[in-house]
C-alpha positions in Angstrom: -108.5 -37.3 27.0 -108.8 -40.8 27.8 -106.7 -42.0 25.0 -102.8 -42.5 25.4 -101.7 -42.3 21.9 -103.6 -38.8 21.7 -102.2 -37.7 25.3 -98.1 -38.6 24.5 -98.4 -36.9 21.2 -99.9 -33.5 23.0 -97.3 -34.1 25.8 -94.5 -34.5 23.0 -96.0 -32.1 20.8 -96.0 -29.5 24.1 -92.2 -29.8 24.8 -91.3 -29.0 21.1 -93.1 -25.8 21.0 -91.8 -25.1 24.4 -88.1 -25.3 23.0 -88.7 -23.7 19.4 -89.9 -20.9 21.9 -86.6 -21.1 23.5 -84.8 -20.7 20.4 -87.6 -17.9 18.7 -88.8 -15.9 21.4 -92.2 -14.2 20.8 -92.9 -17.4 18.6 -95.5 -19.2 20.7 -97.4 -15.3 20.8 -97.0 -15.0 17.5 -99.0 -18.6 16.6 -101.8 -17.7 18.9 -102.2 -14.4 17.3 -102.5 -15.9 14.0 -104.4 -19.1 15.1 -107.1 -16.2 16.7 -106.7 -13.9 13.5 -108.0 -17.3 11.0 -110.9 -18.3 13.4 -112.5 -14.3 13.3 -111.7 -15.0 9.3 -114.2 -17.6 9.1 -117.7 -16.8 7.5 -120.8 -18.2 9.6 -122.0 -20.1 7.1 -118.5 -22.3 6.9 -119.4 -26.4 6.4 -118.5 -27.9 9.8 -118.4 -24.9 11.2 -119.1 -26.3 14.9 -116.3 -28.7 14.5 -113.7 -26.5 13.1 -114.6 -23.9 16.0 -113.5 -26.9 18.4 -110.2 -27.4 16.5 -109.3 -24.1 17.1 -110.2 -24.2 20.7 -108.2 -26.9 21.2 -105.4 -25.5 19.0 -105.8 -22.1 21.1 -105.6 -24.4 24.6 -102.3 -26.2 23.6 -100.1 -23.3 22.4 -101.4 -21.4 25.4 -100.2 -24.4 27.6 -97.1 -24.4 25.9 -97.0 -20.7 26.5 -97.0 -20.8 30.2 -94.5 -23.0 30.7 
């Protein structure tokens, strides 16, 4: 990313999902499922449809980080 503040709080952010997972099993699954099941809920015509289509992405790309590890 290029921008410290944004990197330690995805770095932080990474290692609390990681050990709520530890504690709920299934839990990290569970948020990508729902995080997938709100984007095919948008309509094509949503305002800022482009960006919130990133948001998701990278929404979907740190809880599947998190998930791995």
């Amino acid at each position: 990313m290029n921008n410290a503040k944004a990197d330690a709080a995805l770095y932080l952010l990474t290692g609390l999902l990681q050990r709520l997972e530890v504690d709920r099993p299934g839990m990290l699954q569970e948020m990508i499922e729902g995080v997938a099941s709100d984007r095919a809920s948008l309509r094509e015509n949503t305002e800022n449809r482009q960006h919130i289509d990133k948001v998701f992405d990278e929404a979907m790309e740190l809880l599947t980080r998190a998930n791995i590890a």
